[in-house]
The first five atom37 places (N, CA, C, CB, O) and aatype in JSON, in Angstrom:
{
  "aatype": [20, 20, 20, 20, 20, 20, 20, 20, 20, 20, 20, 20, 20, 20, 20, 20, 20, 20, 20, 20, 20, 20, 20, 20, 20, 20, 20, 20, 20, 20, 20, 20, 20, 20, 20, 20, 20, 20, 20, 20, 20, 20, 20, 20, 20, 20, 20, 20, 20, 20, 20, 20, 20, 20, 20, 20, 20, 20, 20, 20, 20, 20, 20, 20, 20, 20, 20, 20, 20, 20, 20, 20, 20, 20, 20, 20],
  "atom_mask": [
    [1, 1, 1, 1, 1],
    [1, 1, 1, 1, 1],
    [1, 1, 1, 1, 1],
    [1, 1, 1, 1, 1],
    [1, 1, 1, 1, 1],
    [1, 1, 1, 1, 1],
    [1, 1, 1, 1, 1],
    [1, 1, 1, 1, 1],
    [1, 1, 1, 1, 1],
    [1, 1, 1, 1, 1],
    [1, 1, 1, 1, 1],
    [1, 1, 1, 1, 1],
    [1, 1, 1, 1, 1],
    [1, 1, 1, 1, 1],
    [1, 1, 1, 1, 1],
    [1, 1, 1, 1, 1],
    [1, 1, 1, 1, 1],
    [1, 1, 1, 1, 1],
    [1, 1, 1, 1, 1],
    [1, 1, 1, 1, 1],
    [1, 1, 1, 1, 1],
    [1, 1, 1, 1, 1],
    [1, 1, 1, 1, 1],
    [1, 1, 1, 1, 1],
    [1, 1, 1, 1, 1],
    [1, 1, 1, 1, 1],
    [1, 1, 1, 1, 1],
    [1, 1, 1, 1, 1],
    [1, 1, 1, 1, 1],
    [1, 1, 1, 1, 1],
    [1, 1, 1, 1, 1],
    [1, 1, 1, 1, 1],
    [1, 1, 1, 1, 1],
    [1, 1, 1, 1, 1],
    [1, 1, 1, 1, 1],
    [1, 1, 1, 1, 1],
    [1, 1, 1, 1, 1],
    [1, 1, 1, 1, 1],
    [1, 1, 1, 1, 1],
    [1, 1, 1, 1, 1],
    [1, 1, 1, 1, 1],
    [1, 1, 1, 1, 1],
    [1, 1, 1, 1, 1],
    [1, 1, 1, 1, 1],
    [1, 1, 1, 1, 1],
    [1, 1, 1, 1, 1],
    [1, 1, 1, 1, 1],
    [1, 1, 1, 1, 1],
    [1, 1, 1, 1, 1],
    [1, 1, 1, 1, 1],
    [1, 1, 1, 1, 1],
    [1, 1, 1, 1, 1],
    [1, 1, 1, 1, 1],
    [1, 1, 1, 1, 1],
    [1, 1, 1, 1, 1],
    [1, 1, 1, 1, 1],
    [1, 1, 1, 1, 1],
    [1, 1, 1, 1, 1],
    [1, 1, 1, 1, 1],
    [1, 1, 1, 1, 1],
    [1, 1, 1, 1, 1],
    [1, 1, 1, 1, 1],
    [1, 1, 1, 1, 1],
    [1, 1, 1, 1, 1],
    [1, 1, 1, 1, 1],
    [1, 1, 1, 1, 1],
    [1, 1, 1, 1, 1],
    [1, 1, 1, 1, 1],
    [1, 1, 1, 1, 1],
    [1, 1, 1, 1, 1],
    [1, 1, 1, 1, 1],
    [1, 1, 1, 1, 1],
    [1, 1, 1, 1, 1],
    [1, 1, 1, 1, 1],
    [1, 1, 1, 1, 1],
    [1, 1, 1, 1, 1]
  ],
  "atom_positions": [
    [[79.58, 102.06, -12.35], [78.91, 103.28, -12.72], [77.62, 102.92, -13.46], [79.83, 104.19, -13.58], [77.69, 101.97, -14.24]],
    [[76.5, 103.54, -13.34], [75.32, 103.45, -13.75], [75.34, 103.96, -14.96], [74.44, 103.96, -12.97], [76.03, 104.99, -14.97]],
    [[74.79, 103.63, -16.22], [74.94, 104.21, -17.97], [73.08, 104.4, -18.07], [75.86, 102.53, -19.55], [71.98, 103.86, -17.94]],
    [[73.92, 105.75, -18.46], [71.8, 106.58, -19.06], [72.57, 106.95, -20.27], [70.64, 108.62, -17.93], [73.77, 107.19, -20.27]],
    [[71.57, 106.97, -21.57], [71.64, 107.19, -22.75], [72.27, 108.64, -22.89], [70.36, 106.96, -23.33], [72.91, 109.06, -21.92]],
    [[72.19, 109.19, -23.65], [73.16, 110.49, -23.69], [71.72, 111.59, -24.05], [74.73, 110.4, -25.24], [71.83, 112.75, -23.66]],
    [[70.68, 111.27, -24.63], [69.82, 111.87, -24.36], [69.05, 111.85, -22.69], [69.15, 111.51, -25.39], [68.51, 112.84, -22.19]],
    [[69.15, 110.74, -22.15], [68.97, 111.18, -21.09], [69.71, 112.12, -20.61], [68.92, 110.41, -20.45], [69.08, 113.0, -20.01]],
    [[71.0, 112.25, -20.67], [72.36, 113.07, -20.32], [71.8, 114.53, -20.46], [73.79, 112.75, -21.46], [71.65, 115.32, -19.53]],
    [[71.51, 114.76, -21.91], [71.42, 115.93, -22.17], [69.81, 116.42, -21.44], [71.67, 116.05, -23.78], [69.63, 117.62, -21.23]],
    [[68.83, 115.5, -21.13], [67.88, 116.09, -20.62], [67.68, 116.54, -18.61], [66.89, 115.13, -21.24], [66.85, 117.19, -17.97]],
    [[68.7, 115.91, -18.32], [69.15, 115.87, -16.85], [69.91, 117.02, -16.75], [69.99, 114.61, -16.38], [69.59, 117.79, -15.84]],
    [[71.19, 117.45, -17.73], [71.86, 118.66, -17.47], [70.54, 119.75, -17.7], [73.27, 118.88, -18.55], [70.49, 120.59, -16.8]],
    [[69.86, 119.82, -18.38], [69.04, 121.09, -18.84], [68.42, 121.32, -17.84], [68.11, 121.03, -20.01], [68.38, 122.43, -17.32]],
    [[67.54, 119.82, -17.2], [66.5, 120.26, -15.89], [67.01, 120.45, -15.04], [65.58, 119.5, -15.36], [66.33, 120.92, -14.13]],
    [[68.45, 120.24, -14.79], [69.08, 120.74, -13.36], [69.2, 121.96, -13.44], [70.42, 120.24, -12.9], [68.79, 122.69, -12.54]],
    [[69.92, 122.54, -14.78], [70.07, 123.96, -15.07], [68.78, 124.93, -15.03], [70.67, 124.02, -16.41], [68.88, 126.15, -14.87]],
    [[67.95, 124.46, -15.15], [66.36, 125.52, -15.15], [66.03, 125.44, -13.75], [64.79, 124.88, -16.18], [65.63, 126.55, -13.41]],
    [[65.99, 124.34, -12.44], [66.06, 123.83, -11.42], [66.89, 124.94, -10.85], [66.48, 122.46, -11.45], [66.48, 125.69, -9.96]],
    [[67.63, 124.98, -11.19], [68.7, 126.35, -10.21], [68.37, 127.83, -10.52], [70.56, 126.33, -10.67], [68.28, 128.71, -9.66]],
    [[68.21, 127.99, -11.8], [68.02, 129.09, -12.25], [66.11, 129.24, -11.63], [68.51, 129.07, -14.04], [65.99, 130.47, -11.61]],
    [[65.2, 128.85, -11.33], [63.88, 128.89, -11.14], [64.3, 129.12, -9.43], [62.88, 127.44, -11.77], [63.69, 130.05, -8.9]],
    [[65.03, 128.55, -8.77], [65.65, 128.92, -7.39], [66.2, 130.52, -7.29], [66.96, 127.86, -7.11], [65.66, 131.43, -6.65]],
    [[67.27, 130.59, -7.98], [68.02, 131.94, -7.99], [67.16, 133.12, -8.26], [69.11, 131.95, -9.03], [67.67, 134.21, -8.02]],
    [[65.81, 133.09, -8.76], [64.64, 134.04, -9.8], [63.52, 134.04, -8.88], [64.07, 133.28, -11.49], [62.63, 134.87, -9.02]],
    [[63.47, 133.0, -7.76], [62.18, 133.18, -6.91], [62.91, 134.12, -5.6], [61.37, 131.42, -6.35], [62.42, 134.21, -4.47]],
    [[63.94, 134.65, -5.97], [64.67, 135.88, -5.02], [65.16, 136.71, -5.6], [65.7, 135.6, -4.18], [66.06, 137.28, -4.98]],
    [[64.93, 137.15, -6.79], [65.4, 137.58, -7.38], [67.24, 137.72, -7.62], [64.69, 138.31, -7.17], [67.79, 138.79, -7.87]],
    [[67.89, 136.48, -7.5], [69.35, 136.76, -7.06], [70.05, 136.82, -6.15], [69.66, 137.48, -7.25], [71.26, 136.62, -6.2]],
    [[69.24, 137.19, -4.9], [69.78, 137.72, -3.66], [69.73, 136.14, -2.99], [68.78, 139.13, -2.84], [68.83, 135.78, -2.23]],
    [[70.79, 135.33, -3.42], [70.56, 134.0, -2.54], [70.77, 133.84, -1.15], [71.32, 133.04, -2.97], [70.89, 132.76, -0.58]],
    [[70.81, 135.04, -0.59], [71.13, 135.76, 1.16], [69.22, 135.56, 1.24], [72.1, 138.23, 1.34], [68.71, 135.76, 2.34]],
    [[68.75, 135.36, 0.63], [66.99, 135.27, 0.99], [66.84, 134.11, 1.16], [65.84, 135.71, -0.07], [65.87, 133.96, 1.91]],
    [[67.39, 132.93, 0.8], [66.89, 132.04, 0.6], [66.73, 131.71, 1.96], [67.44, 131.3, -0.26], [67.34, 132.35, 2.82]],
    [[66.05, 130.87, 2.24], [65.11, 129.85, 3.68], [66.91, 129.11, 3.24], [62.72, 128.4, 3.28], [67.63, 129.21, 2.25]],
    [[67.02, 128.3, 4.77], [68.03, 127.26, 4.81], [67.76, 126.13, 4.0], [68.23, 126.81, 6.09], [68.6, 125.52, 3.34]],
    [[66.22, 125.82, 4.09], [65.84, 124.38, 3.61], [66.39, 124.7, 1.42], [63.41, 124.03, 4.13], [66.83, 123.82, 0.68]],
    [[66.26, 125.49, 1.22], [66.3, 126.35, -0.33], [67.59, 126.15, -0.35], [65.82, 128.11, -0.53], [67.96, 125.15, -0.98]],
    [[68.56, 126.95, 0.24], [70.01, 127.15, -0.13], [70.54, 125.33, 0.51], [70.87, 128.9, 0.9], [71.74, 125.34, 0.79]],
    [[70.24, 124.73, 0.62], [70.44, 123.43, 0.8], [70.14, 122.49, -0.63], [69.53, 123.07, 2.01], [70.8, 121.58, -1.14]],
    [[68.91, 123.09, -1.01], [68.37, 122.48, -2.07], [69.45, 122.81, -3.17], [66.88, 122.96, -2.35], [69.81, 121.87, -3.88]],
    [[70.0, 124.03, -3.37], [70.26, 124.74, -4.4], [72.15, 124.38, -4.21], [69.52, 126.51, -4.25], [72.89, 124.5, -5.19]],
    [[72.53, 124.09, -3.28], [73.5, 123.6, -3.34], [73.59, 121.94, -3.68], [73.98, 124.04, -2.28], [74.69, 121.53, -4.06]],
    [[72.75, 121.23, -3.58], [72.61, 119.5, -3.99], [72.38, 120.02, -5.27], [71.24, 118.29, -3.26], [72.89, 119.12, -5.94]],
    [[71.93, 120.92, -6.15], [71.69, 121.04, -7.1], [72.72, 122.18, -8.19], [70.45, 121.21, -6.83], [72.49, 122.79, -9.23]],
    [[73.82, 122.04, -7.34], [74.83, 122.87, -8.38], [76.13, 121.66, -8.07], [75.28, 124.98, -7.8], [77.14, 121.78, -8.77]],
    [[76.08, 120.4, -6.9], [76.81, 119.56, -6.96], [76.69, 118.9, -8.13], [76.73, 118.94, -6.03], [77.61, 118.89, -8.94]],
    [[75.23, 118.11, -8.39], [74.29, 117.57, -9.37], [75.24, 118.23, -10.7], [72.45, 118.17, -9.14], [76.12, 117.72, -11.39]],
    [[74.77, 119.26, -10.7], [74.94, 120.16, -11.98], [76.69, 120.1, -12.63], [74.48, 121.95, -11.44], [76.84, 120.23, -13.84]],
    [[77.68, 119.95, -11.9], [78.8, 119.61, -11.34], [79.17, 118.32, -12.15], [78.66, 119.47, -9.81], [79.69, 118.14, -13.25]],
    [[78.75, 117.61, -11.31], [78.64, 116.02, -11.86], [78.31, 115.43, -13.57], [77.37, 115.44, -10.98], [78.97, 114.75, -14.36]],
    [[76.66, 116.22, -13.63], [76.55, 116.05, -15.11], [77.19, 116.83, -16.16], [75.37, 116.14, -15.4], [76.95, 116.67, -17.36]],
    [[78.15, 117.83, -15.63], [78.93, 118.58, -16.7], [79.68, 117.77, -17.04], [79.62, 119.76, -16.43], [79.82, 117.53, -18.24]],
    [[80.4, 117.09, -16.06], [81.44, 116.16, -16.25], [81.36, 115.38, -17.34], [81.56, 115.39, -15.25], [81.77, 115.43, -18.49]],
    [[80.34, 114.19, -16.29], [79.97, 113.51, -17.33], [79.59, 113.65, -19.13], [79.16, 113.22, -16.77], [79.95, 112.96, -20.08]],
    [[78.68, 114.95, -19.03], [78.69, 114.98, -20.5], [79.71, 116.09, -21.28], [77.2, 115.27, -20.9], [79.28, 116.71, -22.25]],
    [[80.93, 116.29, -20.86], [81.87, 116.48, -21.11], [82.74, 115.51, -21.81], [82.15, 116.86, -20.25], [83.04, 115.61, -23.0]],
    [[83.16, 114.46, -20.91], [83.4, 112.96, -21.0], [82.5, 112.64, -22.12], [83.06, 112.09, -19.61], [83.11, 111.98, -22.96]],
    [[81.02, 112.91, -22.5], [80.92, 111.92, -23.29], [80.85, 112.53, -25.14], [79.54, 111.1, -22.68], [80.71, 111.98, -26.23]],
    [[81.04, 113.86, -24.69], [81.16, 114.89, -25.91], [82.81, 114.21, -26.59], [81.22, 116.97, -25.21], [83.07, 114.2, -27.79]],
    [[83.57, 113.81, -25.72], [84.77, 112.86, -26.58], [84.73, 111.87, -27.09], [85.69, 112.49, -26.08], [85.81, 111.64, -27.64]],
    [[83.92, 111.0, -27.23], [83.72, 109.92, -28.18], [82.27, 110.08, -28.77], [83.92, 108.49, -27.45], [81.83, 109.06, -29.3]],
    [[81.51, 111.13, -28.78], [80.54, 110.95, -29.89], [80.72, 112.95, -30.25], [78.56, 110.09, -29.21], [80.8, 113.94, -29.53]],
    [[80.7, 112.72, -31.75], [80.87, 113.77, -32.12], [79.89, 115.09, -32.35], [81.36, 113.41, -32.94], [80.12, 116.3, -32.36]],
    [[78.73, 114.34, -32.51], [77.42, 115.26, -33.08], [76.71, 116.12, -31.78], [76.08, 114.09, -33.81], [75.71, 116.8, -32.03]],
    [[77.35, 116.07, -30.16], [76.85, 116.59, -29.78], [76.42, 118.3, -29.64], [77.14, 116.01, -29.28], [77.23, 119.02, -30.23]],
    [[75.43, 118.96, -29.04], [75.95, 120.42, -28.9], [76.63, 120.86, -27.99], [75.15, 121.23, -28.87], [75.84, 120.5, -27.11]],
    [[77.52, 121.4, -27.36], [78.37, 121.75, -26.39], [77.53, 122.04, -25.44], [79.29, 122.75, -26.66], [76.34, 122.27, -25.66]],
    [[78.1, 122.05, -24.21], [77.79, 122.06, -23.1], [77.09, 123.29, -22.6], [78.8, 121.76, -22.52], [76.23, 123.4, -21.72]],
    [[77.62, 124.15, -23.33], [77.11, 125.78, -23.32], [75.73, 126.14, -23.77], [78.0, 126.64, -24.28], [75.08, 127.05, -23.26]],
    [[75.32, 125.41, -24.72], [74.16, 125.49, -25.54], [73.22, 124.84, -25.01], [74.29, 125.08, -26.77], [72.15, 124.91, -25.62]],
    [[73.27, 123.87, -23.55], [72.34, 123.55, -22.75], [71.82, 124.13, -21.61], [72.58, 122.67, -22.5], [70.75, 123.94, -21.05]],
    [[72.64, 124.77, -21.38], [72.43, 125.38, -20.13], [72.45, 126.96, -20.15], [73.47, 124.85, -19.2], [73.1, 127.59, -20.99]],
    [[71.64, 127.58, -19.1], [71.6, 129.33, -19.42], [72.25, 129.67, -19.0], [70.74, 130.25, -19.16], [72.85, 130.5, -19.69]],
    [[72.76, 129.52, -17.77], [73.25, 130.14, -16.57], [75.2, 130.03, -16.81], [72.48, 129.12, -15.03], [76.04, 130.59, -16.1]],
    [[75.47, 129.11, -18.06], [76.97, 129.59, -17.89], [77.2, 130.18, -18.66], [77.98, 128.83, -17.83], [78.33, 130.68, -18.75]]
  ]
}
């Protein structure tokens, strides 16, 4: 497994999270608009999003000072 600092961590969950949400807002919601090439994008990018929850889930158990997972992201 590849190791990024935990600030990287926390700056990868945020830009994925604004990344989806800047997708979902250029349709206002209606992700039935999206172009194929878009709802392709926007699904690699809620796998992504997926992944780094995990991970910084996982790493919210051995370091204590982080902010929860909630407080990074808008959309949950």
């Amino acid at each position: 497994m590849f190791e990024v600092s935990v600030q990287t961590l926390m700056m990868a969950v945020q830009a994925v999270d604004a990344e989806i949400s800047r997708i979902k807002e250029s349709v206002g919601g209606d992700l039935g608009e999206l172009d194929p090439d878009m709802q392709e994008f926007l699904l690699s990018y809620g796998k992504a999003a997926m992944e780094l929850k995990a991970r910084y889930i996982e790493a919210c158990r051995s370091i204590s000072n982080l902010p929860p997972y909630e407080e990074l992201v808008a959309g949950e």
